[in-house]
PDB file of N, CA, C and O in Angstrom, chain B, residues numbered from 101:
ATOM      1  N   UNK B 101       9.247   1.623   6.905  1.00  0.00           N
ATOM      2  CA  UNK B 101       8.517   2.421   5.947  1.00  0.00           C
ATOM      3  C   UNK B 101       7.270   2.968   6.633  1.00  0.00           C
ATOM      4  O   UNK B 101       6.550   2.340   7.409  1.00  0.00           O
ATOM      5  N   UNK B 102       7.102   4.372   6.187  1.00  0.00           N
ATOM      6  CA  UNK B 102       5.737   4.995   6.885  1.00  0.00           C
ATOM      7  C   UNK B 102       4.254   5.149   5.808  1.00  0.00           C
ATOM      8  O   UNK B 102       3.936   5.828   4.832  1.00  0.00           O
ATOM      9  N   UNK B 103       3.532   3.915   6.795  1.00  0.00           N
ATOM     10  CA  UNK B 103       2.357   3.814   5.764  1.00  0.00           C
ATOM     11  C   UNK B 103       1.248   3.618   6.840  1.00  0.00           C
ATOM     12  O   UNK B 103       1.297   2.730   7.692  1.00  0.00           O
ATOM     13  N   UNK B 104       0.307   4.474   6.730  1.00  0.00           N
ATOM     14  CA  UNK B 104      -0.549   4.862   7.784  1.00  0.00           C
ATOM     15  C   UNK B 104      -1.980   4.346   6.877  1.00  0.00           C
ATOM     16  O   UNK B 104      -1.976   4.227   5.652  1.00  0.00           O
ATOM     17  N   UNK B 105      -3.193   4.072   7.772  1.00  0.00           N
ATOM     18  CA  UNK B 105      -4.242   3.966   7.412  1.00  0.00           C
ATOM     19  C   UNK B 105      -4.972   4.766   6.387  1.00  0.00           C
ATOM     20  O   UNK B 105      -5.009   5.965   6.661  1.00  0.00           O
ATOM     21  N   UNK B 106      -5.440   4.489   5.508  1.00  0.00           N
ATOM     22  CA  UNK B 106      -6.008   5.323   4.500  1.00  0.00           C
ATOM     23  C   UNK B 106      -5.237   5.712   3.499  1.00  0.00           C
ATOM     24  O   UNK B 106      -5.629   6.621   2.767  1.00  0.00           O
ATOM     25  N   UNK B 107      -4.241   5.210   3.329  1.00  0.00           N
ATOM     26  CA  UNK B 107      -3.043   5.330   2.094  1.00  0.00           C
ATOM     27  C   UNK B 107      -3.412   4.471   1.392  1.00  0.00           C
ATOM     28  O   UNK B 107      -3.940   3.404   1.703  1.00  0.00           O
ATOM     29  N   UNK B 108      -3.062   5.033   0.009  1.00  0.00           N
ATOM     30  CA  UNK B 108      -3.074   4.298  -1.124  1.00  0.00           C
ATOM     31  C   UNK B 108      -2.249   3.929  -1.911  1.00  0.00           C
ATOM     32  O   UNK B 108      -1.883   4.659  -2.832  1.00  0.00           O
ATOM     33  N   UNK B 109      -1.567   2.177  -1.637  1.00  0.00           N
ATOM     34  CA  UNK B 109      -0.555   1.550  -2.331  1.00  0.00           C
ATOM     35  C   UNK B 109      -0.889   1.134  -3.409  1.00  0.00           C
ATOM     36  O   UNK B 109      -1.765   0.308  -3.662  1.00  0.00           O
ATOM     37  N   UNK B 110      -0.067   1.800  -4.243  1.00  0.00           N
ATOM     38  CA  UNK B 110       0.112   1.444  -5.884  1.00  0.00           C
ATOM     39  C   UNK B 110       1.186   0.527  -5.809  1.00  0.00           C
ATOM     40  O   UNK B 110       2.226   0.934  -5.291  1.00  0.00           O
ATOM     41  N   UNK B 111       1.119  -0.841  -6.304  1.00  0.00           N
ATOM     42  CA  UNK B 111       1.974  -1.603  -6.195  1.00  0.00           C
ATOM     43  C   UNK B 111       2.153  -1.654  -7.299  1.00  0.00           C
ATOM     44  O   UNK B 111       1.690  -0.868  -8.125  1.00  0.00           O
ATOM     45  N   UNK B 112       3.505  -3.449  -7.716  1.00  0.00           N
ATOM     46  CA  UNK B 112       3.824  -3.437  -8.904  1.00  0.00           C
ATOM     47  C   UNK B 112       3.553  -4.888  -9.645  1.00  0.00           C
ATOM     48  O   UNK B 112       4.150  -5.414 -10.585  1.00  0.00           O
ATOM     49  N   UNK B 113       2.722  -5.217  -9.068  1.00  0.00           N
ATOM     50  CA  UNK B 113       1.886  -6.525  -9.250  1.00  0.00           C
ATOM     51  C   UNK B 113       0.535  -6.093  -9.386  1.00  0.00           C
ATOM     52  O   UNK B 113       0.116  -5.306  -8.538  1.00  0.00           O
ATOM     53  N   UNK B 114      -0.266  -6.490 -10.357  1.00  0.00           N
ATOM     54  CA  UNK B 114      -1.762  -5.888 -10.206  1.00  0.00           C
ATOM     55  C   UNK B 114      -2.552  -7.331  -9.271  1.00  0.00           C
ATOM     56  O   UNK B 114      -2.019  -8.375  -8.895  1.00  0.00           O
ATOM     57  N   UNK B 115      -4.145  -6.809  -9.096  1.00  0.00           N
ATOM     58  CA  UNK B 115      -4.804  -7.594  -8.319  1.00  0.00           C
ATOM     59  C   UNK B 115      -5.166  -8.208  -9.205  1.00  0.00           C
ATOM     60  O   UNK B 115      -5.231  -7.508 -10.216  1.00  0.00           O
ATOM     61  N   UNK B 116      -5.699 -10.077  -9.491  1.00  0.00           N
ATOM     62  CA  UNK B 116      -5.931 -10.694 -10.397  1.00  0.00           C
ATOM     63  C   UNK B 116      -7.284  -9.467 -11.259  1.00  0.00           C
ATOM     64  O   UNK B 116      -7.243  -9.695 -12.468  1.00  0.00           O
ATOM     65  N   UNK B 117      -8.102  -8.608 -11.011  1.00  0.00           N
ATOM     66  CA  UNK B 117      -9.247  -8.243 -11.270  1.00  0.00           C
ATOM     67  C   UNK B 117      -8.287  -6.825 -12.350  1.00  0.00           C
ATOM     68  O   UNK B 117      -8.981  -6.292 -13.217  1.00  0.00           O
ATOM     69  N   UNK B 118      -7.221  -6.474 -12.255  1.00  0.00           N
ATOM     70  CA  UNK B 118      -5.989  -5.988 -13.087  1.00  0.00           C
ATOM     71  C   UNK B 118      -6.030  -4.886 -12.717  1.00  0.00           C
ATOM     72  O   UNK B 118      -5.658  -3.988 -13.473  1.00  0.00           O
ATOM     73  N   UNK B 119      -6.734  -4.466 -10.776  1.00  0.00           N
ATOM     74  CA  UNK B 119      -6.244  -2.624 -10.363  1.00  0.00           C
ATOM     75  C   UNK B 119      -5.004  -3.334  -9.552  1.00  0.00           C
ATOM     76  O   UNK B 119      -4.778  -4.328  -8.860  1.00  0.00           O
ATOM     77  N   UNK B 120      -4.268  -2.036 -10.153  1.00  0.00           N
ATOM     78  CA  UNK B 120      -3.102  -1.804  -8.778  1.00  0.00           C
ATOM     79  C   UNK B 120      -2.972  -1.011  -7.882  1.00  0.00           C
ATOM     80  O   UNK B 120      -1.976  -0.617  -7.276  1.00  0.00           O
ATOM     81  N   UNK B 121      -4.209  -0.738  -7.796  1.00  0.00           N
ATOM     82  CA  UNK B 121      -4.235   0.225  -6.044  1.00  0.00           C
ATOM     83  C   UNK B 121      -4.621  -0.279  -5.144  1.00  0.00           C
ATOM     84  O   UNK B 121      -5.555  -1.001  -5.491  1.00  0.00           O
ATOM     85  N   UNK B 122      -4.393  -0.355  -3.778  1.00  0.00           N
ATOM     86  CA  UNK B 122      -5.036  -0.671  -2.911  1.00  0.00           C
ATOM     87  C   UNK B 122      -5.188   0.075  -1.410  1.00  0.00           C
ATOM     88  O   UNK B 122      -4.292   0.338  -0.608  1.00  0.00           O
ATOM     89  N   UNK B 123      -6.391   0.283  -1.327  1.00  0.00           N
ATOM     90  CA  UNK B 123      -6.729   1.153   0.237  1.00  0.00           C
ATOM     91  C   UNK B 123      -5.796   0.173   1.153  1.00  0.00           C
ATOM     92  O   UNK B 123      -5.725  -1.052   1.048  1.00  0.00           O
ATOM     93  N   UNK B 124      -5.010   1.115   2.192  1.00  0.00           N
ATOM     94  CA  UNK B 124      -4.833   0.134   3.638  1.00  0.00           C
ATOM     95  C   UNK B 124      -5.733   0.464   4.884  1.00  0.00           C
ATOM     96  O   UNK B 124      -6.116   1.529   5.368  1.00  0.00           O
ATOM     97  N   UNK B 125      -5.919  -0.818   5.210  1.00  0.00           N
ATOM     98  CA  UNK B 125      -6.904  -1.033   6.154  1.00  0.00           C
ATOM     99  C   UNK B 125      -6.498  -1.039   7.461  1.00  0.00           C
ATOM    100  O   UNK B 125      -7.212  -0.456   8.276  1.00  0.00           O
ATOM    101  N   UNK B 126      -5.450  -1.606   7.843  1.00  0.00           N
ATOM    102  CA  UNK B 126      -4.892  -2.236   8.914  1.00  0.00           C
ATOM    103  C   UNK B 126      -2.936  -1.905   8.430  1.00  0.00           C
ATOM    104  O   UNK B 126      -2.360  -1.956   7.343  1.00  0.00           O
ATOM    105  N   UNK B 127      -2.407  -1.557   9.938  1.00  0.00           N
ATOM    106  CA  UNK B 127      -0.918  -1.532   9.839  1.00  0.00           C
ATOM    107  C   UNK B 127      -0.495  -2.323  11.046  1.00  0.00           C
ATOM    108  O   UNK B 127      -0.877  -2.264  12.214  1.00  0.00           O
ATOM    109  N   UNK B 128       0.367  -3.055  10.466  1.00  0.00           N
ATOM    110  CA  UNK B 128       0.751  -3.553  12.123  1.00  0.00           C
ATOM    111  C   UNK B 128       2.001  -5.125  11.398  1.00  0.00           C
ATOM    112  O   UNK B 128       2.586  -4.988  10.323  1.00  0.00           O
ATOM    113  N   UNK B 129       2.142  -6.400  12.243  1.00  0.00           N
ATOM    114  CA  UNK B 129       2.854  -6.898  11.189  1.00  0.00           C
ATOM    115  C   UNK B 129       2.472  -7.520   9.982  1.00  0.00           C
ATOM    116  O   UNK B 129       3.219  -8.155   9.239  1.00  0.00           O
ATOM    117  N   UNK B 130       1.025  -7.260   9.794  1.00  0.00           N
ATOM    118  CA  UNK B 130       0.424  -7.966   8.702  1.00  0.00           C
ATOM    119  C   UNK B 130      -0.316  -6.251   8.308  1.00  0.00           C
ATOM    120  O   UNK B 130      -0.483  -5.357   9.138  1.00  0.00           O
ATOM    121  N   UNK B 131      -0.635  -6.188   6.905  1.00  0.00           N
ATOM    122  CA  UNK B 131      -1.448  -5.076   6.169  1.00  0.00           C
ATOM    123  C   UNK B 131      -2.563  -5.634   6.053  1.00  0.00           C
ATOM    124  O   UNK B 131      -2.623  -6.707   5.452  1.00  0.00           O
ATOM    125  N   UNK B 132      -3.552  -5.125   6.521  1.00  0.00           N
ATOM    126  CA  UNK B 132      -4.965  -5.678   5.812  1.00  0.00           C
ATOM    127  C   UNK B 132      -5.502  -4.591   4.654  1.00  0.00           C
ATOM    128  O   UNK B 132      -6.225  -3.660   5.009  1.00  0.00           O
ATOM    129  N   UNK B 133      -5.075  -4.772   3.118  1.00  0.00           N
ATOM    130  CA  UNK B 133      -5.217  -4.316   2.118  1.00  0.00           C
ATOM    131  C   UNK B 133      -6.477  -4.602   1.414  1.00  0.00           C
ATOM    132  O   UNK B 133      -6.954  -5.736   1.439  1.00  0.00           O
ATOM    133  N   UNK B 134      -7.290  -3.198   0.510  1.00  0.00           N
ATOM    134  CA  UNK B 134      -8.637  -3.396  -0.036  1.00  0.00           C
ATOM    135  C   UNK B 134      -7.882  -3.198  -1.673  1.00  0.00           C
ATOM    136  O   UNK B 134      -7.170  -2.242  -1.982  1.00  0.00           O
ATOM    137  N   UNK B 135      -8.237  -4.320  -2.555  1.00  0.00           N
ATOM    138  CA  UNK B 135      -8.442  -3.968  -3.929  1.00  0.00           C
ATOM    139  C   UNK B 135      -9.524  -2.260  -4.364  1.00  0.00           C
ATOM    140  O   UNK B 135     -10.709  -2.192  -4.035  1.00  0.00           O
ATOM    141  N   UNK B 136      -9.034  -1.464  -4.867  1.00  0.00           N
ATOM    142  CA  UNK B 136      -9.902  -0.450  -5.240  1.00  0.00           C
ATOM    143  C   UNK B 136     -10.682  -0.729  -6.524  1.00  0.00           C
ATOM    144  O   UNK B 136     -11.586   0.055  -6.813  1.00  0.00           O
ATOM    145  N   UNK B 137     -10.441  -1.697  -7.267  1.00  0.00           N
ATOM    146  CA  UNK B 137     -11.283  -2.236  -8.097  1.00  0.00           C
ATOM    147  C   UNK B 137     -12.492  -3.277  -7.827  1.00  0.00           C
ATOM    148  O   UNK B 137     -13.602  -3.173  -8.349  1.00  0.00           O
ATOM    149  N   UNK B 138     -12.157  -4.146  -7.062  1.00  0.00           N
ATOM    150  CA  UNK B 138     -13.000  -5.197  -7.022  1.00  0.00           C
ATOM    151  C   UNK B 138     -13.321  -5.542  -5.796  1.00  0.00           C
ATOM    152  O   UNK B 138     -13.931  -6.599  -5.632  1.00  0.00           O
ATOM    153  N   UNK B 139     -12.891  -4.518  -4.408  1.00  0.00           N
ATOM    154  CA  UNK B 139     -13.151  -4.476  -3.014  1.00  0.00           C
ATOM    155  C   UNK B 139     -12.514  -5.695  -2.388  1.00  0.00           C
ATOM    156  O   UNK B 139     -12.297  -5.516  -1.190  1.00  0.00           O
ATOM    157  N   UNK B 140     -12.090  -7.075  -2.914  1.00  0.00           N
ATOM    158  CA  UNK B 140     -11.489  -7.563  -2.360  1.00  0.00           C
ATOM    159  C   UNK B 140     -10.462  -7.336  -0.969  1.00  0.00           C
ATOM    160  O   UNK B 140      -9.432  -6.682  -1.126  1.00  0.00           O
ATOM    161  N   UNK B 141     -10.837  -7.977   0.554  1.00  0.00           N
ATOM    162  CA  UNK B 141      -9.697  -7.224   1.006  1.00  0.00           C
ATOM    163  C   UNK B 141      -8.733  -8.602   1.706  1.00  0.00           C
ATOM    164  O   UNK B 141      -9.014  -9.715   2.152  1.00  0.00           O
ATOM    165  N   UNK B 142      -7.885  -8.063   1.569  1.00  0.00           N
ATOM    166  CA  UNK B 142      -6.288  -9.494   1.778  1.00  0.00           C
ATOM    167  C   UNK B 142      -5.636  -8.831   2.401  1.00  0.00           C
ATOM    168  O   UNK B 142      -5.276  -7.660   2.279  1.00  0.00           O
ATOM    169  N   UNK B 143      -5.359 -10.000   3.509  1.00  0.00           N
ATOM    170  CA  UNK B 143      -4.304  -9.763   4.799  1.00  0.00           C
ATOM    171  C   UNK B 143      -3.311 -10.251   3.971  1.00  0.00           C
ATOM    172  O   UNK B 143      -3.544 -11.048   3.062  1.00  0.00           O
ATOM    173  N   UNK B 144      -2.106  -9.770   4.263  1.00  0.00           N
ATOM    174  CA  UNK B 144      -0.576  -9.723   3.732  1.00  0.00           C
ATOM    175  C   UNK B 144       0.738  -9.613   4.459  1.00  0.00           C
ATOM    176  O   UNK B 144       1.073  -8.428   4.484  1.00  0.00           O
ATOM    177  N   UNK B 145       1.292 -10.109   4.840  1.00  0.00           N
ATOM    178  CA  UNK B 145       3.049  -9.870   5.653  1.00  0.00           C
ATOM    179  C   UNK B 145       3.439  -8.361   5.315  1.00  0.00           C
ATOM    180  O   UNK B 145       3.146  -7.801   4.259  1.00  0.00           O
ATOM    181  N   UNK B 146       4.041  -7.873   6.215  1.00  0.00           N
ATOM    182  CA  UNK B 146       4.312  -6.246   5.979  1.00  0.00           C
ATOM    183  C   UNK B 146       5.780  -6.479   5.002  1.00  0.00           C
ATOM    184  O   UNK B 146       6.050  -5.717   4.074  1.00  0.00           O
ATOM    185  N   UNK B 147       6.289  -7.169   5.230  1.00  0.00           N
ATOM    186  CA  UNK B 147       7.834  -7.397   4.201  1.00  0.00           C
ATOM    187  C   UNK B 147       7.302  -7.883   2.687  1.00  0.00           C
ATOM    188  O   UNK B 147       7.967  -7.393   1.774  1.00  0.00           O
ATOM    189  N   UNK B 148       6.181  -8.790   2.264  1.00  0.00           N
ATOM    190  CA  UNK B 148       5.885  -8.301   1.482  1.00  0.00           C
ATOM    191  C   UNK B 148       5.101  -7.719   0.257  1.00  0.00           C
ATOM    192  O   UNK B 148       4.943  -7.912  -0.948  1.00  0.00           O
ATOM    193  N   UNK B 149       4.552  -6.582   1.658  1.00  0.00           N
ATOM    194  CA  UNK B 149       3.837  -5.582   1.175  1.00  0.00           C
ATOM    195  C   UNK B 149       4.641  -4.298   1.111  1.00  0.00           C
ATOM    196  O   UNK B 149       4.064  -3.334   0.608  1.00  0.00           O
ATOM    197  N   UNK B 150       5.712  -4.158   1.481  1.00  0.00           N
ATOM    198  CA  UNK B 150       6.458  -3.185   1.595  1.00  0.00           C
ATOM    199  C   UNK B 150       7.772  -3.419   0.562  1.00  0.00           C
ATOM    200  O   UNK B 150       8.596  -2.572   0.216  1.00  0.00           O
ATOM    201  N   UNK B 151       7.713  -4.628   0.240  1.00  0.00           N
ATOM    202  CA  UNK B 151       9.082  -4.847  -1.458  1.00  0.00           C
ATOM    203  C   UNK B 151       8.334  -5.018  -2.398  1.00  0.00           C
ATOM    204  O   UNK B 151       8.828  -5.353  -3.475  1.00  0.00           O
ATOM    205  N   UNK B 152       6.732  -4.817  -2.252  1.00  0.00           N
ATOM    206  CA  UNK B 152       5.740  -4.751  -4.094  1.00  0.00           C
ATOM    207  C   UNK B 152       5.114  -3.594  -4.045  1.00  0.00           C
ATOM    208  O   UNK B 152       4.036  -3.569  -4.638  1.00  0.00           O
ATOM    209  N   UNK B 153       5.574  -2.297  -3.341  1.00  0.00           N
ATOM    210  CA  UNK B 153       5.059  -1.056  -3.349  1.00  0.00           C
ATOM    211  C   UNK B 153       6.105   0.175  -4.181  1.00  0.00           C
ATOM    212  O   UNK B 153       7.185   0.603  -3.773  1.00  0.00           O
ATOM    213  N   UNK B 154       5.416   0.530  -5.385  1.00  0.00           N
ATOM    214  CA  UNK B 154       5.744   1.345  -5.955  1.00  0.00           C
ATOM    215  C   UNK B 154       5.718   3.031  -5.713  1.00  0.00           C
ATOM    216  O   UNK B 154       6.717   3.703  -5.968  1.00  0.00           O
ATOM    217  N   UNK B 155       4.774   3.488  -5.321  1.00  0.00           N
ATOM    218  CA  UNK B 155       4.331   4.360  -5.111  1.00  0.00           C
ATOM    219  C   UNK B 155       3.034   4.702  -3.834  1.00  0.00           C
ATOM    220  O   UNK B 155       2.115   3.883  -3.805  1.00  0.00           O
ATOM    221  N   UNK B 156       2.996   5.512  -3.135  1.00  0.00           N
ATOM    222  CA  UNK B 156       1.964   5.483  -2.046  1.00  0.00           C
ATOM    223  C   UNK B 156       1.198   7.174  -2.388  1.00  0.00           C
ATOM    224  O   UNK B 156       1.766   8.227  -2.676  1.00  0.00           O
ATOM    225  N   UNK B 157      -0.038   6.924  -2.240  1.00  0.00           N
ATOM    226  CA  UNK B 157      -0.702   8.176  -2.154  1.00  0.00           C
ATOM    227  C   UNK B 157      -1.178   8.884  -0.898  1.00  0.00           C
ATOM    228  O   UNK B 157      -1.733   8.006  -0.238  1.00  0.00           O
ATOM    229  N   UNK B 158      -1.225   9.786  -0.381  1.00  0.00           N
ATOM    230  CA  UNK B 158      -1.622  10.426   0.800  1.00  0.00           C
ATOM    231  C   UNK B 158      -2.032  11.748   0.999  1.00  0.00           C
ATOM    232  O   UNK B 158      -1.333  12.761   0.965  1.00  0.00           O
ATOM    233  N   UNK B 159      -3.261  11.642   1.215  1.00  0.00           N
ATOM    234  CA  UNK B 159      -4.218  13.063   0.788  1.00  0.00           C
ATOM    235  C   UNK B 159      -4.316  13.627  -0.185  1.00  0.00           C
ATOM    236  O   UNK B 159      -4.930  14.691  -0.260  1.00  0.00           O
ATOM    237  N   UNK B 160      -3.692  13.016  -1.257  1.00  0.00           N
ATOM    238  CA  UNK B 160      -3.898  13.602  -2.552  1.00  0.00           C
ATOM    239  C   UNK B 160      -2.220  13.617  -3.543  1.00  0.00           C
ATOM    240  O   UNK B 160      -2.033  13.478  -4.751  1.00  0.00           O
ATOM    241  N   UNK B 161      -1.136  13.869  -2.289  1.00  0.00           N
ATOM    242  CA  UNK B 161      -0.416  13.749  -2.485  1.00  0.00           C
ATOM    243  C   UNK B 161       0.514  12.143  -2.989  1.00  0.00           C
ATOM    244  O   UNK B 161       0.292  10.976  -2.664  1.00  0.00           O
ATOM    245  N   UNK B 162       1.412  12.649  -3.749  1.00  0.00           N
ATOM    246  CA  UNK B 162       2.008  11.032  -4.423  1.00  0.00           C
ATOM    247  C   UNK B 162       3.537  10.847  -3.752  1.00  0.00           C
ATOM    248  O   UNK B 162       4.482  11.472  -4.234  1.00  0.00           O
ATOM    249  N   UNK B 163       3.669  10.188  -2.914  1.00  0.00           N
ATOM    250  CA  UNK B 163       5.136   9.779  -2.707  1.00  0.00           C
ATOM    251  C   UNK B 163       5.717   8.396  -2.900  1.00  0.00           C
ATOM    252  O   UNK B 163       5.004   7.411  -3.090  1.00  0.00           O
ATOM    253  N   UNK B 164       7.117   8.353  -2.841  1.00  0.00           N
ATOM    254  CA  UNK B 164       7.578   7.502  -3.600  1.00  0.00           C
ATOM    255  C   UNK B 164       8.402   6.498  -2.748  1.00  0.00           C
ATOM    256  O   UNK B 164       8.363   6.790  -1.553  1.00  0.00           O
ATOM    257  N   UNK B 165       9.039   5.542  -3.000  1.00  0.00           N
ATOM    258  CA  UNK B 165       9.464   4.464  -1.644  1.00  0.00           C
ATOM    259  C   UNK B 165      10.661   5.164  -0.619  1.00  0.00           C
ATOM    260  O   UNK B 165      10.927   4.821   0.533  1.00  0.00           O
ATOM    261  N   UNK B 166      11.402   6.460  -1.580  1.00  0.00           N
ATOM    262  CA  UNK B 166      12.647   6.902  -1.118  1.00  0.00           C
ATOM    263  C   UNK B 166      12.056   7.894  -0.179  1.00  0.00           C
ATOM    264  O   UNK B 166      12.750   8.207   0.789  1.00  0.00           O
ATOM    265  N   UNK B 167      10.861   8.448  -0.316  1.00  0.00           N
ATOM    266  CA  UNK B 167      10.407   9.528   0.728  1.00  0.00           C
ATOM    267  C   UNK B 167       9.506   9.314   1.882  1.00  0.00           C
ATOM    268  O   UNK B 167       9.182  10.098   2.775  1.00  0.00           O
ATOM    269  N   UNK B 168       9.023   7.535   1.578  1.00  0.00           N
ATOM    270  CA  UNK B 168       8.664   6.980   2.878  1.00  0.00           C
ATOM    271  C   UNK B 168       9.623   6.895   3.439  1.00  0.00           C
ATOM    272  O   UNK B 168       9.261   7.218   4.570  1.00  0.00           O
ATOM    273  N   UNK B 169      10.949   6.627   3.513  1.00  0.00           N
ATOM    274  CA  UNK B 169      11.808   5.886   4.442  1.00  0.00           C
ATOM    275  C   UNK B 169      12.778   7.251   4.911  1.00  0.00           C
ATOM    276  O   UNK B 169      13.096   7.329   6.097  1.00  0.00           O
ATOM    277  N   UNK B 170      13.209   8.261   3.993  1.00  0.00           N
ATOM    278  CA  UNK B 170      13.282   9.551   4.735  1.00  0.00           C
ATOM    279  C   UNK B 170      12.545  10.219   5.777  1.00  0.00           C
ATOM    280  O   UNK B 170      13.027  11.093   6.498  1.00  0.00           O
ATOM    281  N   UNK B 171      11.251   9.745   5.844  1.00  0.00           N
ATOM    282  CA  UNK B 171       9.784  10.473   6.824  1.00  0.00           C
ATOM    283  C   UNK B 171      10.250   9.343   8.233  1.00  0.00           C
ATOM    284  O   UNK B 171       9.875   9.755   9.331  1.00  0.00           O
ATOM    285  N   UNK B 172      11.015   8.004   8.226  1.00  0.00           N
ATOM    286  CA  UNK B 172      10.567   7.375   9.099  1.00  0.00           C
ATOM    287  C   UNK B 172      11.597   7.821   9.952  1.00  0.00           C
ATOM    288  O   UNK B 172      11.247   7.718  11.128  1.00  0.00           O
ATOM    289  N   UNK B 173      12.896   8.342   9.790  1.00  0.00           N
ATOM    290  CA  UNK B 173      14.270   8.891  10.485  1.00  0.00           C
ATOM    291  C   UNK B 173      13.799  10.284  11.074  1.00  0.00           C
ATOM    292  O   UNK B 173      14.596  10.997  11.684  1.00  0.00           O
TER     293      UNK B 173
END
């Protein structure tokens, strides 16, 4: 899946503080993810951070899990 720095994962679990967005910080085999509500930021396994992602934002634009994985071929 293609998820670059400065994207914004809308997942499908909220953060205990109840946003479900989160800035990415870090890509690599761990995500280092920021709560956009409550700044919290949590390191995470990329497998799964990549099976509780609903939607990703990028520059403004909204894409969806089927058009990350088309972008990565």
């Amino acid at each position: 899946m293609d998820i670059q720095i400065g994207d914004i994962l809308i997942m499908k679990k909220p953060h205990p503080c109840g946003e479900c967005r989160f800035t990415v910080g870090r890509v690599g085999m761990d995500f280092r993810i920021r709560c956009n509500g409550c700044g919290r930021e949590v390191m995470v396994a990329r497998a799964k951070v990549e099976k509780n992602i609903r939607r990703v934002m990028r520059g403004g634009e909204e894409l969806d899990r089927s058009q990350l994985a088309k972008r990565r071929m």
